[in-house]
Every structure is written in C-alpha cells, then in structure tokens.
DRENLUM-764324 format. One record per residue (C-alpha): residue number from 1; residue in one letter; x, y, z. Coordinates in steps of 0.05 Angstrom, whole numbers. Example, Ala and Ser with C-alpha at 12.3 -4.5 7.8 and 13.67 -1.06 7.14 Angstrom:
<pts>
{tipa:1&fimi:A&px:246&py:-90&pz:156} .
{tipa:2&fimi:S&px:273&py:-21&pz:143} .
</pts>
This chain:
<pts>
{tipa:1&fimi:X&px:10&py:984&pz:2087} .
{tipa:2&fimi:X&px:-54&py:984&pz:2051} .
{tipa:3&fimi:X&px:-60&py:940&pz:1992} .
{tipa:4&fimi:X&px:-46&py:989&pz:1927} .
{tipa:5&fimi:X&px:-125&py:1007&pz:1892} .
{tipa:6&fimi:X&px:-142&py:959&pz:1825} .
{tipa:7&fimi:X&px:-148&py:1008&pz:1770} .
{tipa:8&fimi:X&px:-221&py:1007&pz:1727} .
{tipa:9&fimi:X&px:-207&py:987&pz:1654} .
{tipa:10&fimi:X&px:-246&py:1038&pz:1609} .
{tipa:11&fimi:X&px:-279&py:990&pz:1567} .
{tipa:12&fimi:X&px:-298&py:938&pz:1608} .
{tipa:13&fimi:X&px:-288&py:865&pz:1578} .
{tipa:14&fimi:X&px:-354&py:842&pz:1573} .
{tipa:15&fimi:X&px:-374&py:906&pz:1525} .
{tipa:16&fimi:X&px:-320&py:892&pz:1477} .
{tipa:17&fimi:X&px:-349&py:837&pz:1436} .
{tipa:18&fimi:X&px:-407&py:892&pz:1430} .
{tipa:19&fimi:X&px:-363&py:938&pz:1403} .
{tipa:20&fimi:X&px:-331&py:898&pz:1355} .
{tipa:21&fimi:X&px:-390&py:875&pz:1327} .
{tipa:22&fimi:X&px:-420&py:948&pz:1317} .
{tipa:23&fimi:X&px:-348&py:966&pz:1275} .
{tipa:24&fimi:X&px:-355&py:908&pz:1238} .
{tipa:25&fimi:X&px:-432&py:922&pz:1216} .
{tipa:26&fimi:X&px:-406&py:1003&pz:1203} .
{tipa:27&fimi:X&px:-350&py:976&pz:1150} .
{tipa:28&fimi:X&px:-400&py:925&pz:1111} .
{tipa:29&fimi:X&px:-447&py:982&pz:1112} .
{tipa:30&fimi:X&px:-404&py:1028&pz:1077} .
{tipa:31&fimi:X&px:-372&py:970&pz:1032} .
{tipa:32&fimi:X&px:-451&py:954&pz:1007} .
{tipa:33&fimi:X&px:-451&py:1027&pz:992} .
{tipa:34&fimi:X&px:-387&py:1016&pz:943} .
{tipa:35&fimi:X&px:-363&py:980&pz:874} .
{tipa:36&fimi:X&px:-320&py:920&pz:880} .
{tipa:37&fimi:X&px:-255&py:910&pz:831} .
{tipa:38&fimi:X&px:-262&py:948&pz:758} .
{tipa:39&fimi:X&px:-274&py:897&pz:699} .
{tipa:40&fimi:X&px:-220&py:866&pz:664} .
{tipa:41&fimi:X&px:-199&py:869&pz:588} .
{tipa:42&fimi:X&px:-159&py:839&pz:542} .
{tipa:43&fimi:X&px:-138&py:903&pz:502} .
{tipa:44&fimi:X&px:-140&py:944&pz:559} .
{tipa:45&fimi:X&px:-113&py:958&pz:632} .
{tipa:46&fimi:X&px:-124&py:1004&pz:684} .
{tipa:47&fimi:X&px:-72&py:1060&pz:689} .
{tipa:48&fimi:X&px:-79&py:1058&pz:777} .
{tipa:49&fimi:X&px:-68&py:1000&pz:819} .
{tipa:50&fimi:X&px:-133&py:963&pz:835} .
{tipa:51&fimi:X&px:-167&py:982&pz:896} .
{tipa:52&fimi:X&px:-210&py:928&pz:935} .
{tipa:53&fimi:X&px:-270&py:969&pz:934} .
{tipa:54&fimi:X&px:-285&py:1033&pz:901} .
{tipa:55&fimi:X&px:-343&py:1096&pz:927} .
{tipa:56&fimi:X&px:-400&py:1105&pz:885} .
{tipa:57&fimi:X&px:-380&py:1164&pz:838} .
{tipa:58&fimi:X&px:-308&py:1140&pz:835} .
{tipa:59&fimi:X&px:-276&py:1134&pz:770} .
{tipa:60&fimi:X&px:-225&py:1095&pz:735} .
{tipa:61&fimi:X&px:-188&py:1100&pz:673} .
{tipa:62&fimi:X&px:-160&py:1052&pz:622} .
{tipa:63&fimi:X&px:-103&py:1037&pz:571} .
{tipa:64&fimi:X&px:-83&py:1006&pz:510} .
{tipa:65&fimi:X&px:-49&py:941&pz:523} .
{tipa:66&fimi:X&px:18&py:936&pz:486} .
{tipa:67&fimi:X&px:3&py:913&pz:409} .
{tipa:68&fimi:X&px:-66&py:961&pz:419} .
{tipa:69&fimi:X&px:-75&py:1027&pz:398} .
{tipa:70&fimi:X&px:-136&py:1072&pz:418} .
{tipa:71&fimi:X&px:-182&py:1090&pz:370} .
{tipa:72&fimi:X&px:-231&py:1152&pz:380} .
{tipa:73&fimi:X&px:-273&py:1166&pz:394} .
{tipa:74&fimi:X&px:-298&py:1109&pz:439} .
{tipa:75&fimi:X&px:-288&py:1118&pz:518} .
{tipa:76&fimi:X&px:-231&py:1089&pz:567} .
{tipa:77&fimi:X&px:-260&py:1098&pz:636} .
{tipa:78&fimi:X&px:-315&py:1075&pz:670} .
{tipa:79&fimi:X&px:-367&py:1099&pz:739} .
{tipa:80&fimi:X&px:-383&py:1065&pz:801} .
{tipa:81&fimi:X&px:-459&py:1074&pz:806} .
{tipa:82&fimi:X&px:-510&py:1083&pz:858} .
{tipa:83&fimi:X&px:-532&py:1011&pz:841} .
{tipa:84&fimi:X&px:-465&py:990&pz:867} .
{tipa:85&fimi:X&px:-441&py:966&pz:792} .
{tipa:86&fimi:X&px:-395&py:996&pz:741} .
{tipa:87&fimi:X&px:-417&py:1032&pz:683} .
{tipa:88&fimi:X&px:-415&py:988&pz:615} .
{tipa:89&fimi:X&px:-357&py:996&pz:579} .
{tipa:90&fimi:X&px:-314&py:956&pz:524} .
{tipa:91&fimi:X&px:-249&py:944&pz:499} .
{tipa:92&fimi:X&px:-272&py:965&pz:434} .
{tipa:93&fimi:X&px:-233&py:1026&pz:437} .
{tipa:94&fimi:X&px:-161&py:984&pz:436} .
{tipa:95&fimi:X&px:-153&py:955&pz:361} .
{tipa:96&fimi:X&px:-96&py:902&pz:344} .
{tipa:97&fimi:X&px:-33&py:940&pz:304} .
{tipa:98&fimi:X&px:-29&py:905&pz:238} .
{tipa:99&fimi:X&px:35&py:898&pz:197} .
{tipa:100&fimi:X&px:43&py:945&pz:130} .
{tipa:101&fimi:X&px:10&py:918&pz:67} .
{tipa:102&fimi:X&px:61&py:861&pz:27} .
{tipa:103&fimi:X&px:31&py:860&pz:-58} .
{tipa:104&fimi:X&px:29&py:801&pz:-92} .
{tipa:105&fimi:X&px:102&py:781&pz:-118} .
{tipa:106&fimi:X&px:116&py:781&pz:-185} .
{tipa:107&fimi:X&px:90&py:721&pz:-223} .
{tipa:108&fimi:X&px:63&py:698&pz:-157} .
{tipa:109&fimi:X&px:14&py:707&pz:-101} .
{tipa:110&fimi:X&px:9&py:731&pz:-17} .
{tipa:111&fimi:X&px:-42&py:703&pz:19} .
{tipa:112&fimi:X&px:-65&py:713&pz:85} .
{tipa:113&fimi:X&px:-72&py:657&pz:131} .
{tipa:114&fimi:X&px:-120&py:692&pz:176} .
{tipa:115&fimi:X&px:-147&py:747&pz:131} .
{tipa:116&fimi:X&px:-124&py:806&pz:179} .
{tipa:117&fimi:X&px:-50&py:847&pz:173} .
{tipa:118&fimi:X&px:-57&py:844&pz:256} .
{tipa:119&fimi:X&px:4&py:820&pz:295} .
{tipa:120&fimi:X&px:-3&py:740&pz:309} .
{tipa:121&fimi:X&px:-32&py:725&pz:239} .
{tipa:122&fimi:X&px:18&py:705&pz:180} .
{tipa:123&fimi:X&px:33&py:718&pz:108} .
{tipa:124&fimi:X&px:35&py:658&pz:61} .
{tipa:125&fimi:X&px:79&py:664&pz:-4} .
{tipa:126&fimi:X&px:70&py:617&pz:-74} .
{tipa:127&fimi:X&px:94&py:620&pz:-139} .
{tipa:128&fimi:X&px:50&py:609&pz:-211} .
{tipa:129&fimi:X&px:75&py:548&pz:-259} .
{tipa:130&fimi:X&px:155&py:547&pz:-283} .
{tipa:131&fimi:X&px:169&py:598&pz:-226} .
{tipa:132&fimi:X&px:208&py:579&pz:-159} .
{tipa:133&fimi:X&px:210&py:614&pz:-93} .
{tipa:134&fimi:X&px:269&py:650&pz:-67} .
{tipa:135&fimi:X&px:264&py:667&pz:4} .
{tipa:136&fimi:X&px:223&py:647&pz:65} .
{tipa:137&fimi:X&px:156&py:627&pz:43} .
{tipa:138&fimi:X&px:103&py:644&pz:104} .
{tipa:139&fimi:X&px:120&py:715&pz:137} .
{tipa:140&fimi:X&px:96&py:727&pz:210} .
{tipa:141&fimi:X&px:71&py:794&pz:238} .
{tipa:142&fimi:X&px:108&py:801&pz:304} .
{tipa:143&fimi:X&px:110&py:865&pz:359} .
{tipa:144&fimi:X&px:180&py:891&pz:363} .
{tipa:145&fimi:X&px:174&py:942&pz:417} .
{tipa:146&fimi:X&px:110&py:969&pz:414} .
{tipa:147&fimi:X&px:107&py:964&pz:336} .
{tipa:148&fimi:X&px:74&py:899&pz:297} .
{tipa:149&fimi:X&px:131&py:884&pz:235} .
{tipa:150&fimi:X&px:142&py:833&pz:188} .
{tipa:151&fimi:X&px:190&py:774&pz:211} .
{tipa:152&fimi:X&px:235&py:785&pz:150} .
{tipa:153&fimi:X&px:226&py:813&pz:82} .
{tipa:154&fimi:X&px:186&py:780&pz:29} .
{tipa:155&fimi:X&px:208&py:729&pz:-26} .
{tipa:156&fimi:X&px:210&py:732&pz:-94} .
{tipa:157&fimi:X&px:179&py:680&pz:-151} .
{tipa:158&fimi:X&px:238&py:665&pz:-200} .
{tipa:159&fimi:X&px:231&py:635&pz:-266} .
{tipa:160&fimi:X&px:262&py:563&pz:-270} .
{tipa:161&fimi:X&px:320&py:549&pz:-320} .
{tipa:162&fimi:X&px:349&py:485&pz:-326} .
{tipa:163&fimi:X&px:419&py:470&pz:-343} .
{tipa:164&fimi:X&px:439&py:431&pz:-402} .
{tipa:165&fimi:X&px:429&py:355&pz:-387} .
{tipa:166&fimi:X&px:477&py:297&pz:-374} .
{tipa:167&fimi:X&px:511&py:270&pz:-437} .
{tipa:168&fimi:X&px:522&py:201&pz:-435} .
{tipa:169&fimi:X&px:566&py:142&pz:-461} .
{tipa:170&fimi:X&px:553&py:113&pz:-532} .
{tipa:171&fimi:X&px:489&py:155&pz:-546} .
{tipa:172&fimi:X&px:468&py:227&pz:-549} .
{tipa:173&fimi:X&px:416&py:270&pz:-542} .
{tipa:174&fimi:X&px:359&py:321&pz:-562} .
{tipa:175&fimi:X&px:372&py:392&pz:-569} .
{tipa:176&fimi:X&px:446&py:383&pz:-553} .
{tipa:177&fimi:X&px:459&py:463&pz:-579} .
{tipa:178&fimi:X&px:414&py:504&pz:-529} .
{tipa:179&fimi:X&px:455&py:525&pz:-467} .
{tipa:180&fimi:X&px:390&py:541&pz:-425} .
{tipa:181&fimi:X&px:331&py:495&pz:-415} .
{tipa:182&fimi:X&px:261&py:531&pz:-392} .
{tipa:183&fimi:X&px:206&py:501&pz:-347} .
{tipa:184&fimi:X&px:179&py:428&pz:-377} .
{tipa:185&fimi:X&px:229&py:440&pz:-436} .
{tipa:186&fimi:X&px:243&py:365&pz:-445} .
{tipa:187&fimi:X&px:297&py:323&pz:-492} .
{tipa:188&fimi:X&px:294&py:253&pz:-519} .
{tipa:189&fimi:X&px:355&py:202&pz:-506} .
{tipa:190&fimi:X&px:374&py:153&pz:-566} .
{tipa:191&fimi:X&px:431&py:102&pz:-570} .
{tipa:192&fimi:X&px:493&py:101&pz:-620} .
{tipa:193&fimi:X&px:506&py:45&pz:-668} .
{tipa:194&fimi:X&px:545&py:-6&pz:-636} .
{tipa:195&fimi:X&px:607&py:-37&pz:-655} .
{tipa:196&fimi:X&px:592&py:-111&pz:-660} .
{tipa:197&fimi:X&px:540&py:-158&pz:-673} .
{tipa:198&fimi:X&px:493&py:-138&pz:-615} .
{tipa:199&fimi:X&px:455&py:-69&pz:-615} .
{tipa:200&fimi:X&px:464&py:-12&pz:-563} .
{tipa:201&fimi:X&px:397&py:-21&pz:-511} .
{tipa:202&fimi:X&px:376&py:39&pz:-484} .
{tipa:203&fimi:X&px:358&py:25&pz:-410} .
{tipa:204&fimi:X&px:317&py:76&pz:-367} .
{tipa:205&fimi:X&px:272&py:141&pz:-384} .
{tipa:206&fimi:X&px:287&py:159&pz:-461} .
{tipa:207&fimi:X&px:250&py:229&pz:-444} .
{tipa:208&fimi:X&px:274&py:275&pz:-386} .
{tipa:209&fimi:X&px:246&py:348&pz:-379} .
{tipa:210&fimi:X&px:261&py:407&pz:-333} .
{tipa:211&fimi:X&px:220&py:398&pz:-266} .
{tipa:212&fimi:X&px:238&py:458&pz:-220} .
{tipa:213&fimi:X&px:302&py:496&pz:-190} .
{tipa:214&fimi:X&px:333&py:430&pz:-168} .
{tipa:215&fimi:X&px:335&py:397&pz:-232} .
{tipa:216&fimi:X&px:316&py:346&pz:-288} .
{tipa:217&fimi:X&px:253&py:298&pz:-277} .
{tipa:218&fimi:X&px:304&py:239&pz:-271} .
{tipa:219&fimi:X&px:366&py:210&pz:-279} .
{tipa:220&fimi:X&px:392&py:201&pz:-352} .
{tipa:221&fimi:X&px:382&py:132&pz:-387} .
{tipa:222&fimi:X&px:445&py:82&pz:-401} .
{tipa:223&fimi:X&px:470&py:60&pz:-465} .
{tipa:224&fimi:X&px:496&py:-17&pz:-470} .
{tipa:225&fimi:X&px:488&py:-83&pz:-490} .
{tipa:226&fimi:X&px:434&py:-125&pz:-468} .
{tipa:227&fimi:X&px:439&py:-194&pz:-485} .
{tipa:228&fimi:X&px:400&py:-256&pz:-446} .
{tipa:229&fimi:X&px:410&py:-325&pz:-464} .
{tipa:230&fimi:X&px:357&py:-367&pz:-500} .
{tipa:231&fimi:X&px:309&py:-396&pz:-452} .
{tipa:232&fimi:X&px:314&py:-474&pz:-442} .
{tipa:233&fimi:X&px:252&py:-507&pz:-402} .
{tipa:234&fimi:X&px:248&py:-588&pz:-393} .
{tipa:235&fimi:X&px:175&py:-612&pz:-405} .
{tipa:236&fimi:X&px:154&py:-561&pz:-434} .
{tipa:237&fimi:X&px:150&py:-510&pz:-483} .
{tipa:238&fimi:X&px:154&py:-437&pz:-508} .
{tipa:239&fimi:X&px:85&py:-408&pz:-531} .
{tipa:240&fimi:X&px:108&py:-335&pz:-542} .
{tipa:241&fimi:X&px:169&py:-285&pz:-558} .
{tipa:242&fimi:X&px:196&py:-325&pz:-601} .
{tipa:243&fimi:X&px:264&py:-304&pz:-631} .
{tipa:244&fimi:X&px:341&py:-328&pz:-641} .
{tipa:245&fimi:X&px:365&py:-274&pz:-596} .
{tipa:246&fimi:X&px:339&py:-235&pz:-534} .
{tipa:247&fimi:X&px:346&py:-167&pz:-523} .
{tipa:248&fimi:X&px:334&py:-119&pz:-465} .
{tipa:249&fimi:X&px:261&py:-121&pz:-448} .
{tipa:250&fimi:X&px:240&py:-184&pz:-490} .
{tipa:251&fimi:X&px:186&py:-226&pz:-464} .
{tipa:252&fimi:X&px:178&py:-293&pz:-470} .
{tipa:253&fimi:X&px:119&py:-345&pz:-441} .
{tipa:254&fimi:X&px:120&py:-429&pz:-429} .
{tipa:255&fimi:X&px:72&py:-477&pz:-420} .
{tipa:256&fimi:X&px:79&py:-547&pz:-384} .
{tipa:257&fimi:X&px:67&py:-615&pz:-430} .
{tipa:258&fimi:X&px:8&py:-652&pz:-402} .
{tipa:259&fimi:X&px:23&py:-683&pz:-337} .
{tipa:260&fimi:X&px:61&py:-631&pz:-313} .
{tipa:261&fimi:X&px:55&py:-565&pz:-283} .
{tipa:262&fimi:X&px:97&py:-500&pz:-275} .
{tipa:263&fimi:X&px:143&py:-475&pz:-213} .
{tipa:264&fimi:X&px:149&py:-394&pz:-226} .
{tipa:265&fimi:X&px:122&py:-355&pz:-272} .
{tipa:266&fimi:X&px:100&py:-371&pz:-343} .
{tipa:267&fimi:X&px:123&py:-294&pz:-365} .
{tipa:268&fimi:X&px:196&py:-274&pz:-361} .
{tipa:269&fimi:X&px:241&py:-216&pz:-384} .
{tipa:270&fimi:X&px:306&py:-204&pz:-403} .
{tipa:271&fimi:X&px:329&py:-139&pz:-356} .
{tipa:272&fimi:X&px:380&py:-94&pz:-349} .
{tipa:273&fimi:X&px:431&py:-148&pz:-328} .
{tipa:274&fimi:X&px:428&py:-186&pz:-382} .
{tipa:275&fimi:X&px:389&py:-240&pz:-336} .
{tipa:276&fimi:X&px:318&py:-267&pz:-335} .
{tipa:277&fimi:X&px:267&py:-231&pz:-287} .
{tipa:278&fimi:X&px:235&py:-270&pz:-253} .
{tipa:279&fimi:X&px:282&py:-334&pz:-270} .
{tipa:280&fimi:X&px:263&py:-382&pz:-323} .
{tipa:281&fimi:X&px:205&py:-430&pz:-291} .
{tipa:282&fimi:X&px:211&py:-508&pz:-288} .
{tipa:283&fimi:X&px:160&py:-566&pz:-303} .
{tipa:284&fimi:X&px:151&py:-621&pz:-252} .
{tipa:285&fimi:X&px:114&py:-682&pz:-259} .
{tipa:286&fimi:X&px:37&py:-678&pz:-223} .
{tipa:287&fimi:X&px:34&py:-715&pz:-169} .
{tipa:288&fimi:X&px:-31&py:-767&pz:-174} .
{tipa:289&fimi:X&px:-78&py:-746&pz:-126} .
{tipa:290&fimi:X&px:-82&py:-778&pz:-63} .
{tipa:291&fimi:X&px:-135&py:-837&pz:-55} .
{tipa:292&fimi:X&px:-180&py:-837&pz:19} .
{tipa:293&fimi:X&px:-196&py:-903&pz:-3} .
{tipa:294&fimi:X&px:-157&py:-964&pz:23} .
{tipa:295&fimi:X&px:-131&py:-1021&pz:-44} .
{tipa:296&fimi:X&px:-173&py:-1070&pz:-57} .
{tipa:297&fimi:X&px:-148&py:-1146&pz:-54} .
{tipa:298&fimi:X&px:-169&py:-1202&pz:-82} .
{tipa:299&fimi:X&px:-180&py:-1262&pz:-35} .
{tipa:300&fimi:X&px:-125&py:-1302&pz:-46} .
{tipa:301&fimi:X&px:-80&py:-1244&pz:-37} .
{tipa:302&fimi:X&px:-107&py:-1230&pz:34} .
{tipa:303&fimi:X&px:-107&py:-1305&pz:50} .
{tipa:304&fimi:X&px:-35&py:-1299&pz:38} .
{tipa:305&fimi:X&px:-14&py:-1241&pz:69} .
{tipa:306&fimi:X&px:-55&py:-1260&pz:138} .
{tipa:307&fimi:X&px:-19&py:-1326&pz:136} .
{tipa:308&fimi:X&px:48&py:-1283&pz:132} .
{tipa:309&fimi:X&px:16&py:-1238&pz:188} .
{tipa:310&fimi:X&px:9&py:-1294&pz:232} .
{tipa:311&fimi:X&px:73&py:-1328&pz:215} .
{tipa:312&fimi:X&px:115&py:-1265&pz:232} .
{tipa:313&fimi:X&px:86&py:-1260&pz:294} .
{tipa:314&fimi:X&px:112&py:-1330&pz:313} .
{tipa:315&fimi:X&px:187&py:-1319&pz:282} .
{tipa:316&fimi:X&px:201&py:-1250&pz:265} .
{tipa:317&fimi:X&px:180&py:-1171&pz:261} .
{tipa:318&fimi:X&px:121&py:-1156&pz:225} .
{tipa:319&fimi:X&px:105&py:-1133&pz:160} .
{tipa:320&fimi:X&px:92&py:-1058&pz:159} .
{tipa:321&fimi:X&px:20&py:-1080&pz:127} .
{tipa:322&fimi:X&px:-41&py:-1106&pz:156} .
{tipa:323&fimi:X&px:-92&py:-1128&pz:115} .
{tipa:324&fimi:X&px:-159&py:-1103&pz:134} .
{tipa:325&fimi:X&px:-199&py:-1143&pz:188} .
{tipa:326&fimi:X&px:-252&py:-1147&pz:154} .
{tipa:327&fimi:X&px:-211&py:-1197&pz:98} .
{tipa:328&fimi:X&px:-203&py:-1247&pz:151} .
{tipa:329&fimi:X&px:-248&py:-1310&pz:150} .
{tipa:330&fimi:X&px:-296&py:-1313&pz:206} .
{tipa:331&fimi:X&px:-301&py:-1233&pz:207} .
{tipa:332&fimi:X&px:-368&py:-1204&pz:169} .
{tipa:333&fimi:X&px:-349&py:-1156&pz:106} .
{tipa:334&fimi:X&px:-401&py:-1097&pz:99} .
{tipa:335&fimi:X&px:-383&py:-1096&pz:25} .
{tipa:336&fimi:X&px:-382&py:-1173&pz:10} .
{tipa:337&fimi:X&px:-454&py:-1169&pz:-19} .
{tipa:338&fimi:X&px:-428&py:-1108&pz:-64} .
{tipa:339&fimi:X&px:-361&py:-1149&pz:-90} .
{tipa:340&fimi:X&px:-395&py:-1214&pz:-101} .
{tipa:341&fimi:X&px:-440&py:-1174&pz:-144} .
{tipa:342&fimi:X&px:-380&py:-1143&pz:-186} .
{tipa:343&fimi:X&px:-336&py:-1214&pz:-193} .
{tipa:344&fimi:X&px:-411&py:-1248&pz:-222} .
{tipa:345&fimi:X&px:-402&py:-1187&pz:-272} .
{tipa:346&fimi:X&px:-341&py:-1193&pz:-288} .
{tipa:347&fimi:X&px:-344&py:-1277&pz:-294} .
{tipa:348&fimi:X&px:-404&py:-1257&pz:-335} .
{tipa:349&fimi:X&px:-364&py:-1208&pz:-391} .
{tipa:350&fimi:X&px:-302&py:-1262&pz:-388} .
{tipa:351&fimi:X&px:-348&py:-1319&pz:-417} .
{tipa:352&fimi:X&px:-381&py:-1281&pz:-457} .
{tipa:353&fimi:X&px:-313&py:-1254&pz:-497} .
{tipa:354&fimi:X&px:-283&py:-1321&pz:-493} .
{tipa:355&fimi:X&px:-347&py:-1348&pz:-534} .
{tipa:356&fimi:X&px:-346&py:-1287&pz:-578} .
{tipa:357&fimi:X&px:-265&py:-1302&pz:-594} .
{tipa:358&fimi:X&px:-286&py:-1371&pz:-614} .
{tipa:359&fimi:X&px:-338&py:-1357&pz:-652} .
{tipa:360&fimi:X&px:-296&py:-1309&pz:-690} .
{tipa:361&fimi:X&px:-238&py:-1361&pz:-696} .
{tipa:362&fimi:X&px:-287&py:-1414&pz:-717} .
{tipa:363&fimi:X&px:-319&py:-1370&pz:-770} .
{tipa:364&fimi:X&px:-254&py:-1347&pz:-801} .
{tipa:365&fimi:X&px:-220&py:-1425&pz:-802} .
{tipa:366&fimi:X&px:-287&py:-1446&pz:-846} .
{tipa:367&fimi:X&px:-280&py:-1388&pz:-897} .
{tipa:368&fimi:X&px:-203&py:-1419&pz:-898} .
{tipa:369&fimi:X&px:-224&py:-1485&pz:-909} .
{tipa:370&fimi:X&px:-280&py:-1468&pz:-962} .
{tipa:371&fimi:X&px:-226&py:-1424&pz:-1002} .
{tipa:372&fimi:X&px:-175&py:-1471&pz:-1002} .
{tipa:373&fimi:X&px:-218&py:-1520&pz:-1027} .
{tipa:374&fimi:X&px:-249&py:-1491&pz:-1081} .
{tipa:375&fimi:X&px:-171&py:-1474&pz:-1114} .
{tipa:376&fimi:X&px:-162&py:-1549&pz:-1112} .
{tipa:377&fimi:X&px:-213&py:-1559&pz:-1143} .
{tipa:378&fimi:X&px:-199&py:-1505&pz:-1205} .
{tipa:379&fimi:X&px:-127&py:-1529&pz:-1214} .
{tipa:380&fimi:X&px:-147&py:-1605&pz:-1214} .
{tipa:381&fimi:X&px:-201&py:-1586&pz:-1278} .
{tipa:382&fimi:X&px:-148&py:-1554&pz:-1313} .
{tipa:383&fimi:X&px:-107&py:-1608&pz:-1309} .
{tipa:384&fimi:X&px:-149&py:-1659&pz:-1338} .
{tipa:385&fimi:X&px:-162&py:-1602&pz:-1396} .
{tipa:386&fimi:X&px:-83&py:-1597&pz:-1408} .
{tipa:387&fimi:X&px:-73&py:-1682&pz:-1414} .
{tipa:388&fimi:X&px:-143&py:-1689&pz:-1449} .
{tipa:389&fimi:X&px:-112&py:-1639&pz:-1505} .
{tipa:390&fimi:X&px:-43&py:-1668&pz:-1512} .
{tipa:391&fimi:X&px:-64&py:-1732&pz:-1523} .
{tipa:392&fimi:X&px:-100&py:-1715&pz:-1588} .
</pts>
C-alpha cells in the first residue's frame, strides 16, 4: 500500500509569527486612535461600567455620589476627543447635602465647628453665665439614607438654681428663709455661743455660693472647739502670739537662747485638731566647730606621752594617741622657730605683770605705813595736851 499523502497546513508555520505581529500593530493602531479610562471624582461616578478604552466621539455620563446632589446647570458627562483626551469637566456640579439650620438656644449660643451645615462637620452647643446645659452638647450632621440629619435634637441652656444649703451643728447660717438660691447667690456661716468656757471655732470656708447645676462651691464649715495647749520650748523662748490660751488658727514663733539653734520650724499653728502644725520645734546645743588643726602640747607633755609610747610598746597595747613626730627629740620641727618666738612673748608679758603686781603691792604697803603713822602720831599729841591740863 502506498504511504497515505501529508496534508499542506494553510498557514504555513514560519508565516505565523508575521501574522501575529501585523494583528498586534492593527489593535495598537486603533487603541492610539481611542481615550483611555474616564476621570475619576469624588462627588461623582459614572453611571456605566468602565470600559478599558473608549472611540473618539464616545461619551460618558456621570452621577451624584451618595451625600451629593446635582446642581444646574453645570454638566455631568464628558467627550473623548480627536486628541485622544477627555473633555474637561468637574465635580462642581455634585454639592455636599447640609443638615437644616439649628438657632441659637435660648440664653445660649450654636457654633459651628467647621463653618458649613454639610454632612461630616458638627454643631457645638454653650450656655451664657448662671445657665447650664441640658442635653448633648456637640451635634453631628450624619447621612441617613441618602439624607444628611442631625445626630439628635438640640439642647437647651437652663438657668441654675441652687437648693437651700447644709445646716450645720451649733451654728447657722445666712439667708436661712429663701427656699431657692440663684447663680453666685452666696451665704455666710457663723458659730453659736458655746456652752462653756471655750468659744465655738468655726473651721473651713465661712462663705459658700451657688456654682452650677451640681451644687454649692464647697462643703459647709464645722462648728467646735478648738483648743491647743500652751507651747513649752527648752532653751529658748517665745517671741510672738503671745496669749494664756490658743485657739484654732493662732500662731505663735520661738527663738533659740545663744548657743543654741532650732530643729523645726520657728512658726506653728494650732489646727483643726486641736494640735500644733508643724509640731512645736526644739533647741539643741551648737556643736563647736570642728578644728583641721591638730592640739598643741607643750614639751614636757610630749616628753611624757613618747616615754609612755615607748613603754607600751614593751608591756602592753598602745595608747590610742600618738604624739606628732615631729615632738620627738632628734626629729626637726618646721614650726619650732615660730613657737620659740611665742614662749619669749609670753616669758616676756609674765615678767613684766609680775613686776607690775609688785610694784602695785609695794606702792599700796607704803601709803599703809605712812597713814598709820601719822594717827600715832595725832593721838600721842593729844595725850600730852590731856595730862599737861589736868595737872594744873
């Protein structure tokens, strides 16, 4: 049998790269003869799917995003040109929907945070002096479906009223008739006369006035008996706040005798529980300050005390002093010149006061002498006189 005949393949393998090539320059010629993708916006979209590439002449039309409504009578589509490009449009056309316009509250203001009504921005709320807020104090413009609304409704500025104040034990106060206190309406706290010996103290703020919605300014004051004892310091004395008894807030200052100085503070004050604040100070004796300069000994003393150095050493421990080397004989002093000089001055000022003393003591036993003298004299004259006269 003869061998079946090979069949001739129409486009022969070595012309299909050819081919290829020529399809591939037809479609980038016609795509350089086209648009690309339409320009994106952020208030708009296009109302078809996007196409790759679009013919020149071609159009394409746009929407309001959601939150955007169209306003006339700018356009919404645009032209792919012969130069290949889209026509210049803008989103200009798509505006923001705001919220509806909120007044001014009563007795208060509404301020824009961003300055626009649009959805995104917020409403802030405040109230003028001696008015509080009721409700939610910033508003937000939100989209709720394809509207823009408020996120809740707006507040209100209240007045503020105050209810009476505390009363308190063993003292009263101010204005104790009105039922309703207004906005910095304030009353005054005072004590009552107390039983015994010791007054009522009134301890905290006397004065209290209506702050805001929540309240009195503070706490009300306390009515009782402050009493500290009198303040005792050794060594010293008190200068100020003088006074047989001490009451709440009394003051009182020390001061150290000489040769002594204060630990604490030279200011106290009786507080609240009946206690000094800070605690009454003390007075120690000053320490003398401490000397960088080793004693000086006399010879005789050093003599001694090496001759106990070096007995020790021989039959016992040590003393826990040792004379300076220098004190030794046979070691050179640096300041022998310097103390010689000193003992010649003060040989010099002995013998001098010694001959002063008795010359003093010699001058004073011959003024005796002479005194005594002359009396025995004066009474032996007056004897003679006496016998002389009797005898006649």
């Amino acid at each position: 049998m003869a061998p079946p005949s090979r069949r001739e393949c129409p486009f022969p393998s070595r012309r299909f790269p050819g081919l290829f090539l020529a399809a591939l320059a037809l479609l980038l010629s016609s795509r350089s003869d086209a648009c690309g993708p339409p320009p994106t916006f952020v208030a708009m979209e296009l109302t078809s799917r996007p196409k790759p590439y679009y013919k020149v002449g071609e159009q394409v039309e746009y929407d309001c995003k959601k939150g955007y409504h169209h306003f006339a009578p700018f356009l919404t589509h645009t032209v792919c040109d012969r130069n290949h490009t889209w026509l210049p449009i803008s989103d200009a056309p798509c505006v923001k929907k705001v919220c509806h316009y909120i007044p001014n509250p009563a007795h208060g203001q509404a301020i824009l945070a961003n300055g626009t009504y649009s959805f995104g921005n917020q409403l802030h709320f405040i109230c003028n002096d001696g008015y509080y807020l009721i409700g939610k104090a910033i508003l937000y413009c939100e989209l709720k479906g394809s509207d823009a609304v408020w996120s809740g409704r707006p507040p209100i500025c209240q007045k503020i009223l105050c209810k009476p104040p505390p009363t308190i034990k063993n003292g009263k106060h101010t204005f104790s008739e009105v039922d309703v206190f207004e906005y910095l309406d304030a009353v005054t706290y005072s004590c009552d006369p107390a039983p015994g010996p010791d007054p009522f103290s009134l301890v905290g703020e006397s004065t209290i006035y209506c702050r805001d919605s929540l309240g009195w300014s503070g706490d009300p004051p306390e009515c009782k008996v402050v009493k500290c004892r009198f303040p005792v310091i050794e060594n010293g004395r008190q200068t100020a706040g003088f006074g047989k008894k001490f009451y709440y807030n009394a003051a009182v200052m020390f001061e150290c005798y000489e040769g002594f100085h204060i630990i604490g503070s030279d200011t106290i004050v009786c507080n609240s529980n009946s206690t000094w604040d800070p605690p009454v100070p003390k007075c120690v004796k000053e320490l003398p300050p401490s000397s960088t300069k080793p004693p000086t000994l006399s010879h005789s003393v050093s003599t001694s005390l090496a001759t106990t150095s070096l007995t020790s050493s021989v039959s016992g421990p040590r003393p826990t002093y040792k004379p300076p080397v220098s004190r030794y004989p046979g070691y050179p002093n640096p300041d022998e010149g310097m103390l010689d000089g000193l003992d010649e001055w003060a040989i010099a000022l002995i013998v001098i006061a010694i001959l002063v003393g008795v010359a003093i003591i010699s001058v004073g036993l011959h003024r005796y002498l002479q005194r005594r003298k002359k009396k025995g004299t004066y009474l032996t004259g007056e004897t003679h006189r006496e016998v002389n006269f009797t005898s006649l």
